[in-house]
C-alpha positions as CSV (number, residue, x, y, z in Angstrom):
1,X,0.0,0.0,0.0
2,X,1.3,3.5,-1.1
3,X,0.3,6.9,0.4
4,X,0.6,9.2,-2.4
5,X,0.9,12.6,-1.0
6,X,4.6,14.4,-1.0
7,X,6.4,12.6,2.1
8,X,3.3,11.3,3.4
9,X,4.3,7.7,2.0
10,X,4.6,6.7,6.3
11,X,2.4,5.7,8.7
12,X,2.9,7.8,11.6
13,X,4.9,5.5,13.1
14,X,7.7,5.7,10.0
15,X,7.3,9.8,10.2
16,X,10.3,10.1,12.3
17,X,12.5,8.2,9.9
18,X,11.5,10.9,6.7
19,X,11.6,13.9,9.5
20,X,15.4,14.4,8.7
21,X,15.5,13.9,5.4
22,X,15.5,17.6,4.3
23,X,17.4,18.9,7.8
24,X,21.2,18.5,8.7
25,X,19.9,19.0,12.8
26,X,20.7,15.9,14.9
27,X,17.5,16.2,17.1
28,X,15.2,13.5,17.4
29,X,12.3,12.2,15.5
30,X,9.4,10.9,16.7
31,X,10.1,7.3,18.8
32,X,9.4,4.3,16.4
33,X,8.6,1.1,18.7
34,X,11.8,-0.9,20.0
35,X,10.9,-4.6,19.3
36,X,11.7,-4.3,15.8
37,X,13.1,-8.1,14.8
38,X,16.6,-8.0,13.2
39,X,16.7,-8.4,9.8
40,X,17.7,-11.6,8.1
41,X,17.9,-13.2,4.7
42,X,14.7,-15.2,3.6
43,X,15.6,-19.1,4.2
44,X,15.9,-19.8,0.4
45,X,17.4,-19.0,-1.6
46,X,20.7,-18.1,0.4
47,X,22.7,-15.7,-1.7
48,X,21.2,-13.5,-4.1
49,X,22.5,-12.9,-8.0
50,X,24.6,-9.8,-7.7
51,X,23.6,-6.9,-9.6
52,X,24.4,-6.7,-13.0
53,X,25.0,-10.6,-13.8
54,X,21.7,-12.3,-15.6
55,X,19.7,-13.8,-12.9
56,X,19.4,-17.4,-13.2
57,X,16.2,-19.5,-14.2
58,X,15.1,-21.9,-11.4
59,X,13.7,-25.3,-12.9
60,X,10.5,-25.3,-13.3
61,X,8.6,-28.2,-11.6
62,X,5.0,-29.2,-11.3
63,X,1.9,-27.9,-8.7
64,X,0.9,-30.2,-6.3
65,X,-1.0,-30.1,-3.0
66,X,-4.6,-29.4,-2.0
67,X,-7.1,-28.0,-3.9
68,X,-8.2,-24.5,-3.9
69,X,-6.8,-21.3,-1.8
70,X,-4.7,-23.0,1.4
71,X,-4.2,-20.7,4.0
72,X,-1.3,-22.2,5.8
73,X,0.4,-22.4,2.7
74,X,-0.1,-18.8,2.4
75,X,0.9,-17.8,5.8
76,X,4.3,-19.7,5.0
77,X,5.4,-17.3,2.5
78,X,4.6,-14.3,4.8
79,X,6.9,-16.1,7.3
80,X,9.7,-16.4,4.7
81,X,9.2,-12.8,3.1
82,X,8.8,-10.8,6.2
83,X,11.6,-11.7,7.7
84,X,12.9,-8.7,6.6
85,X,11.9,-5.0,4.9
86,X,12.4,-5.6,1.3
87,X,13.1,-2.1,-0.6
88,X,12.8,-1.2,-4.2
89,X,16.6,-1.2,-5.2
90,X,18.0,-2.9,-2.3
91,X,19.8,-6.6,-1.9
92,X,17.3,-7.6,0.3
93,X,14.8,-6.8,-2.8
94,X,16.6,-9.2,-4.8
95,X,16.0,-11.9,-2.6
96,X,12.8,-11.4,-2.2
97,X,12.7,-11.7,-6.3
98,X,14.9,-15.4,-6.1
99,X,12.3,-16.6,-4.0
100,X,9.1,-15.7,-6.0
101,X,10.8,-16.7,-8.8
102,X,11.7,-20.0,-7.2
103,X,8.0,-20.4,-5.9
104,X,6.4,-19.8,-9.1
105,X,8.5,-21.7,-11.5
106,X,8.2,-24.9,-8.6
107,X,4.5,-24.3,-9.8
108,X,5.3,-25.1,-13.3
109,X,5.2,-21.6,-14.8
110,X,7.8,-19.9,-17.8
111,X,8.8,-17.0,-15.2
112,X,10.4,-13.9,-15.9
113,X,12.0,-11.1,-13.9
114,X,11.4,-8.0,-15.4
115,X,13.6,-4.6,-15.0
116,X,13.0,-1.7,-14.9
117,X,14.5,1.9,-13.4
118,X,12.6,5.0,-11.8
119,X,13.7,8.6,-10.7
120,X,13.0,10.7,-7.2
121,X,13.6,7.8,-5.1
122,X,12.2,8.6,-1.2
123,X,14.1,5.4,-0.1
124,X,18.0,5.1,-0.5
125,X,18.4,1.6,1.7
126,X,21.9,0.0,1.7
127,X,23.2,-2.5,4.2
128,X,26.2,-2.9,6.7
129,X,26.8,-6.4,6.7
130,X,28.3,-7.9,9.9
131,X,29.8,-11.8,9.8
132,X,27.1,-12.3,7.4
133,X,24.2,-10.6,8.4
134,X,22.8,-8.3,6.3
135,X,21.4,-4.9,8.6
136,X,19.1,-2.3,7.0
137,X,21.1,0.9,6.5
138,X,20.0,4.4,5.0
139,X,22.3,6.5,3.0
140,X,22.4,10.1,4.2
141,X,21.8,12.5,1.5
142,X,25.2,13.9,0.7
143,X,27.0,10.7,0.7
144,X,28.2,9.2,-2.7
145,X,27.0,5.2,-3.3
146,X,29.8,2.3,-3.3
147,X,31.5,-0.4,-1.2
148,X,33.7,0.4,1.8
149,X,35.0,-3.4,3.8
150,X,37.4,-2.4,6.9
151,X,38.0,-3.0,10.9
152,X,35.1,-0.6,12.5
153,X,36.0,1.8,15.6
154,X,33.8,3.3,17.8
155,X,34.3,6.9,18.1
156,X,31.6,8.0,20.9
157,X,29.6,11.3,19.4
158,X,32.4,11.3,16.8
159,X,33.5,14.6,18.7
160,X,37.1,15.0,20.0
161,X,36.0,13.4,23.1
162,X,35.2,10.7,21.2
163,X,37.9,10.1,18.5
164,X,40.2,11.2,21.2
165,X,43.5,11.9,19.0
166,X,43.4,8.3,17.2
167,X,44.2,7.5,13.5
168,X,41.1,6.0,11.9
169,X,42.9,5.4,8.6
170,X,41.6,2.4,7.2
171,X,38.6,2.2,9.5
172,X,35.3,2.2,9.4
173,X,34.0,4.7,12.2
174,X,30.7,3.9,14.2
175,X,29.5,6.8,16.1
176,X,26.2,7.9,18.1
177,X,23.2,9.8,17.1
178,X,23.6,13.5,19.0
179,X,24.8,16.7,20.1
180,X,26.9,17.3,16.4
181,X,24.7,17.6,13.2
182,X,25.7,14.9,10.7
183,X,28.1,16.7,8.6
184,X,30.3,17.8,11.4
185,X,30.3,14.8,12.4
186,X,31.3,13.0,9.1
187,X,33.9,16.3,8.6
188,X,35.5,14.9,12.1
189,X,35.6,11.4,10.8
190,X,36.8,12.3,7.7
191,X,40.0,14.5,8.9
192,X,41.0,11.7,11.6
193,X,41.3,9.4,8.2
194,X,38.0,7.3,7.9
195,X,36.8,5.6,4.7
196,X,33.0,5.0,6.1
197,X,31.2,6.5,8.8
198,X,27.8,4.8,10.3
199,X,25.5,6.9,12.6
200,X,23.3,4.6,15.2
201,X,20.3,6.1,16.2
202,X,19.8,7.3,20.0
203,X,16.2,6.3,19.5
204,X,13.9,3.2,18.6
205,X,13.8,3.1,15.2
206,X,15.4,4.1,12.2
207,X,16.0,7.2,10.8
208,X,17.5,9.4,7.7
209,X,20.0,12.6,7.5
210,X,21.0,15.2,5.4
211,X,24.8,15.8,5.2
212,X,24.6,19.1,3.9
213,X,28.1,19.0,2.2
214,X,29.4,16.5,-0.5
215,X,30.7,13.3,1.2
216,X,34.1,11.8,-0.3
217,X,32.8,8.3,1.6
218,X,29.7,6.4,2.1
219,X,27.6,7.5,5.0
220,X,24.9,5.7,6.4
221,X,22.3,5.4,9.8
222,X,21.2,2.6,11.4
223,X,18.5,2.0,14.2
224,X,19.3,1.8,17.3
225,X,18.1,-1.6,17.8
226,X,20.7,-2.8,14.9
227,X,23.5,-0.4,16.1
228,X,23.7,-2.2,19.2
229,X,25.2,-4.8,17.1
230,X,27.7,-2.6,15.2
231,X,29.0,-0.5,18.3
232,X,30.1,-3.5,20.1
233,X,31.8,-5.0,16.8
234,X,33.6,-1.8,16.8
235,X,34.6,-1.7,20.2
236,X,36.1,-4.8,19.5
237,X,37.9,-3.9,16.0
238,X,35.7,-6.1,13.7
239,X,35.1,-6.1,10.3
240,X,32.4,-4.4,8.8
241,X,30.9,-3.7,5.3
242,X,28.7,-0.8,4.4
243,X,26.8,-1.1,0.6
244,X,25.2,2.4,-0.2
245,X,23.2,3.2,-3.2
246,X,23.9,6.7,-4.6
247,X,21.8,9.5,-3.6
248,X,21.0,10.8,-7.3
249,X,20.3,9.0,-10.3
250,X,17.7,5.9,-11.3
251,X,17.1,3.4,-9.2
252,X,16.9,0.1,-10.4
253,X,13.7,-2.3,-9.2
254,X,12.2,-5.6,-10.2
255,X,8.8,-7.2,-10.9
256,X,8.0,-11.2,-11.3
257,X,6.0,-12.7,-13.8
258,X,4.5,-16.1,-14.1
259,X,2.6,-16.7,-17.3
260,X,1.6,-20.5,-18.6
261,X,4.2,-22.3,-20.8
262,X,3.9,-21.2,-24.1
263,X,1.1,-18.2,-23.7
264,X,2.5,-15.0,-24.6
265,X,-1.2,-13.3,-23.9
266,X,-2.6,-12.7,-20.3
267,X,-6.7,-12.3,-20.1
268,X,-6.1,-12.3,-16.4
269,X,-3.4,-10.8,-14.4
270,X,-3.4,-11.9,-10.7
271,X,-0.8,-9.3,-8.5
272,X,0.4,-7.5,-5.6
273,X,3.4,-5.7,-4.6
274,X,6.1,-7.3,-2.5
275,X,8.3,-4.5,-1.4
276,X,8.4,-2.3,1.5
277,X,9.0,1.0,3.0
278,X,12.8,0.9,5.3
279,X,12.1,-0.6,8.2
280,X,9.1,-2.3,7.7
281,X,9.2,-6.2,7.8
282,X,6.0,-5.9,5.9
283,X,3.9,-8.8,6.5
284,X,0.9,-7.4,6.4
285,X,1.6,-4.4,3.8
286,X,2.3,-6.6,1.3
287,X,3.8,-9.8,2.2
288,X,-0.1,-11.2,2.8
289,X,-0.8,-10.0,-0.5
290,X,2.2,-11.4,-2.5
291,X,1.5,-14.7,-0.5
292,X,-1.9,-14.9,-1.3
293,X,-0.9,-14.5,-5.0
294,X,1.6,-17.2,-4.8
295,X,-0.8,-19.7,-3.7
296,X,-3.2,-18.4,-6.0
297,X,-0.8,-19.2,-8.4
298,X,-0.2,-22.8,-6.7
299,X,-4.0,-23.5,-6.3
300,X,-4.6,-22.8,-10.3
301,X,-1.6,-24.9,-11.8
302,X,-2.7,-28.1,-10.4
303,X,-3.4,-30.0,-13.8
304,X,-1.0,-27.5,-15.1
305,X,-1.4,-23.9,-15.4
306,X,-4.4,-22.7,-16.9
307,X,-4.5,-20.4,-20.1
308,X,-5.1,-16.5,-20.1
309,X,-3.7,-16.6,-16.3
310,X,-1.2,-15.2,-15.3
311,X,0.5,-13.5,-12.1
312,X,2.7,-10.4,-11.7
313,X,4.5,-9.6,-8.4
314,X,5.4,-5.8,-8.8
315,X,8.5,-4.1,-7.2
316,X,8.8,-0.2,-6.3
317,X,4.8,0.2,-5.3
318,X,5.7,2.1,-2.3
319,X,8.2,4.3,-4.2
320,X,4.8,5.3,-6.6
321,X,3.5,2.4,-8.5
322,X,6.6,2.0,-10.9
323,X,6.3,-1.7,-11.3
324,X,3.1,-1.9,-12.3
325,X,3.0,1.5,-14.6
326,X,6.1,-0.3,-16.0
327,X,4.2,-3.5,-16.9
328,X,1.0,-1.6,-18.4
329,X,3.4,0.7,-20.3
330,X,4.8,-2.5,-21.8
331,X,1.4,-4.5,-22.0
332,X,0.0,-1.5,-23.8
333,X,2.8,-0.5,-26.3
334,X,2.3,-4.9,-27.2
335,X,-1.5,-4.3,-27.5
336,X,-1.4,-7.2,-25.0
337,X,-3.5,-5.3,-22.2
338,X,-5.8,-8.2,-19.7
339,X,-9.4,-8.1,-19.5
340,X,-9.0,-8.1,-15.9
341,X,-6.4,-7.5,-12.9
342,X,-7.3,-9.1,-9.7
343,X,-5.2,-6.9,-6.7
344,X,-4.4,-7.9,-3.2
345,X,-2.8,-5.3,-0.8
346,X,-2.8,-5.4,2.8
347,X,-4.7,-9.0,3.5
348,X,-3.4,-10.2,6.4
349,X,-5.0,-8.2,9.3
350,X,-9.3,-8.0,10.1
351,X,-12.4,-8.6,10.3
352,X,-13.8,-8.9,6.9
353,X,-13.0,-9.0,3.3
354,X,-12.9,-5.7,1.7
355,X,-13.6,-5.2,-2.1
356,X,-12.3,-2.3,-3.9
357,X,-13.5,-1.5,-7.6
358,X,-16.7,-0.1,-9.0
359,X,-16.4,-2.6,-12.0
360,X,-19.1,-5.3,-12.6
361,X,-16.1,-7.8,-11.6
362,X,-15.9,-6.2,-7.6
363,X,-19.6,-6.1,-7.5
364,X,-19.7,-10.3,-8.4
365,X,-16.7,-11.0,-6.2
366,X,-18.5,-9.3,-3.3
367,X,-22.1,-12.0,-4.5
368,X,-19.5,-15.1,-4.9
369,X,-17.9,-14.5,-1.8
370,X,-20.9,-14.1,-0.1
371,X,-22.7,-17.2,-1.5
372,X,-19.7,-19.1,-0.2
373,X,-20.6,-17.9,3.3
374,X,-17.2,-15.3,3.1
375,X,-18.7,-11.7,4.4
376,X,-17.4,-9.4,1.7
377,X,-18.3,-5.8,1.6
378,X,-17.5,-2.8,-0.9
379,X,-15.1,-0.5,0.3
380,X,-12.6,2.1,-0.4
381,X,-9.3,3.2,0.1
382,X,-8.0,5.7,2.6
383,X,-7.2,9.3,1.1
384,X,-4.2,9.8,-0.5
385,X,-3.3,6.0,-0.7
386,X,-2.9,3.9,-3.7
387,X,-1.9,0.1,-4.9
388,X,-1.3,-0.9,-8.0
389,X,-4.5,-2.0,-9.2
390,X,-4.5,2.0,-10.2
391,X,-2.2,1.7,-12.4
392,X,-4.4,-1.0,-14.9
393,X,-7.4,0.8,-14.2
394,X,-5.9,3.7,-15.7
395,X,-5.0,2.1,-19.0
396,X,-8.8,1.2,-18.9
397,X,-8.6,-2.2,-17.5
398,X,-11.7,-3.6,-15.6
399,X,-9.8,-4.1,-11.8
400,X,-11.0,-6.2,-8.6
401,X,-9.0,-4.6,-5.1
402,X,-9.3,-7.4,-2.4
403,X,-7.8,-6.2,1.1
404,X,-8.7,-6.7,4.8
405,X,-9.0,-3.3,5.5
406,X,-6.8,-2.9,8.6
407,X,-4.2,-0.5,8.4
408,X,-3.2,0.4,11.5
409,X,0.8,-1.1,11.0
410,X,1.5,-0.5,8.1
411,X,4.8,1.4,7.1
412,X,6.1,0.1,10.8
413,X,8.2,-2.1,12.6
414,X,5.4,-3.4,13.9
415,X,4.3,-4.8,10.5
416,X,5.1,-8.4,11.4
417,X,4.3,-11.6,10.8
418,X,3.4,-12.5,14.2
419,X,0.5,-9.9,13.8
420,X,-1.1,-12.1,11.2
421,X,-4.2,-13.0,11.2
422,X,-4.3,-16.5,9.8
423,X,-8.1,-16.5,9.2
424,X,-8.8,-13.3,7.3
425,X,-5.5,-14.5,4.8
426,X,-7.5,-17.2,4.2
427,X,-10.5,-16.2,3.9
428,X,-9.5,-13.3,1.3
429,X,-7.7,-15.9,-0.4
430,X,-10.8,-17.9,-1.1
431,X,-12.9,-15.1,-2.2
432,X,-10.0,-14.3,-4.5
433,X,-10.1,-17.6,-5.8
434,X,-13.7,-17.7,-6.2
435,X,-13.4,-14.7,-8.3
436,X,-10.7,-15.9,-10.6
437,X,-12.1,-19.3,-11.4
438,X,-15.4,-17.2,-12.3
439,X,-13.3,-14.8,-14.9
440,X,-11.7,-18.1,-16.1
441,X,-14.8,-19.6,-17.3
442,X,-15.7,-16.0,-19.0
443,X,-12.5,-15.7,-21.1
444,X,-12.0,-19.5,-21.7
């Protein structure tokens, strides 16, 4: 789920992390809650392709397992996906790509990971890895991208009480949120001999910062909750690695897409976004959703995937719909546009199943549902929010928006999967697949 207005892409509990964007001051933003879960890779795949080098096809294999929508199957690929946030243009995006991929091709479908690049990027997420562990790190605007690998040192405020006369040439410095603005700070670093600087927050939470100077090294934040971590490497000289994305230019993002062996034409697109905003773990905003499309995808190739089909997990929604305006802008410029798009955003957390769409499709997923005994109800979405439905609609394509309808952690750390609500992921699921095998019978 995107909220479209200028820096109002946050819930309120993310505000604090955009508050500094635009500010070089050092005070501090709102608290984000501390029980954030530390990041880690999804279980499979392990390692990622690294950027640049053609991604490699996983074998494609055969559905099995019960028929129709399962919901524990479902809430297993929330588990694996929200184990950590999962940014447009991030590593932690591309792993979240090998495993769709891998899921959908197990299913038996010709998959393909699509490209593409967009501009203005709120979110410029890089990592510190630490003995393997990959920790969510924000590039301050100011610093340039690249790789910096060296022993870390803590340096206190990164004041002269805290660098204390030493050499950091050849170190990576670690210092605390406070007191110094960030470029004074960095300027300190810098002049002692550093070749990477990393700010942990004095708060819950994570944050962002604005240099205000030209960096000649990469400069990122952490949260407090994963600084913890890094300070105490550094007190004890460890190795660290800081990956920053530049601070200007495109970004690059990713969408999946599943289509039947052999069908180049999609009556029916099935999709959801799986990224996030930083950190967000994102279970319910949109790893319910991308699960609920995977075992859609599962449920439908038993006998082998069924013609006119097809699914579409899109990258970069939070950033402003750019993987889905990609794929329509392709779909269109092929004259290959669906009849319908089924959405699902937000599933994961309610009390009912919410229908989005004034099309004659929402109005008979609402009178399916609710012949199956499934409460379904029209609704709409918050102001100033979007998903990527929008983005077909707008090319004139007749769209169906199923969501639970709770957004209260959204955009947070507290947008876990514990907080799932197994029952409403199954039950919008079902209606979902109620819908679908409905439009199948129309366009077959």
């Amino acid at each position: 789920m995107t909220r479209r207005a200028p820096f109002a892409l946050v819930a309120p509990a993310f505000l604090g992390l955009l508050a500094l964007a635009c500010s070089s001051s050092d005070a501090p933003p709102a608290a984000a809650p501390a029980d954030t879960p530390a990041p880690v890779a999804p279980a499979s795949p392990a390692a990622a392709t690294p950027p640049g080098q053609p991604a490699v096809t996983p074998p494609r294999g055969q559905a099995s397992g019960p028929e129709g929508h399962d919901g524990d199957l479902a809430f297993a690929h929330v588990e694996a996906l929200a184990r950590e946030p999962r940014v447009a243009g991030t590593p932690a995006e591309l792993r979240a790509v090998e495993y769709l991929e891998a899921q959908l091709a197990s299913y038996g479908y010709e998959v393909e990971r699509m490209p593409f690049t967009f501009e203005n990027d709120p979110f410029r997420v890089g990592e510190v890895r630490l003995d393997g562990r990959a920790i969510e790190a924000l590039t301050m605007a100011g610093s340039p991208g690249g790789t910096v690998e060296a022993p870390a040192i803590e340096v206190g405020l990164a004041d002269d009480a805290g660098i204390a006369g030493r050499d950091l040439t050849g170190r990576i410095a670690v210092a605390e949120r406070g007191v110094l603005n960030f470029g004074t700070k960095y300027e300190n670093v810098a002049a002692a001999g550093a070749l990477g600087l990393i700010v942990v927050n004095n708060r819950p939470g994570p944050f962002s910062g604005n240099l205000t100077l030209a960096a000649r090294f990469p400069v990122v934040s952490v949260s407090q909750e994963d600084g913890a971590a890094l300070l105490e490497a550094a007190r004890a000289g460890r190795t660290l690695t800081i990956e920053a994305p530049p601070t200007v230019g495109a970004t690059p993002a990713y969408n999946v897409i599943a289509r039947p062996p052999g069908s180049a034409s999609c009556a029916i697109i099935v999709g959801g976004h799986f990224d996030t905003v930083p950190g967000a773990p994102g279970a319910n905003d949109n790893a319910s959703g991308t699960a609920n499309v995977l075992e859609l995808a599962r449920a439908f190739a038993l006998g082998g995937p069924k013609p006119g089909l097809c699914f579409a997990l899109f990258g970069a929604e939070e950033s402003g719909l750019h993987g889905s305006k990609a794929l329509v802008e392709r779909l269109r410029a092929a004259g290959q546009l669906p009849r319908y798009m089924v959405n699902l955003d937000v599933t994961g957390i309610g009390r009912q199943v919410e229908v989005i769409g004034d099309t004659p499709a929402a109005a008979r997923a609402i009178a399916l549902a609710s012949a199956a005994g499934i409460e379904a109800v029209p609704s709409q979405l918050p102001p100033n929010s979007g998903s990527d439905h929008m983005s077909f609609a707008d090319a004139g394509v007749e769209v169906v928006f199923f969501t639970s309808g709770d957004f209260s952690t959204i955009h947070s750390p507290q947008d876990v999967a514990a907080a799932i609500d197994r029952s409403i992921l199954d039950r919008v699921g079902d209606a979902a697949y109620l819908l679908i095998r409905d439009l199948l019978r129309e366009v077959d």
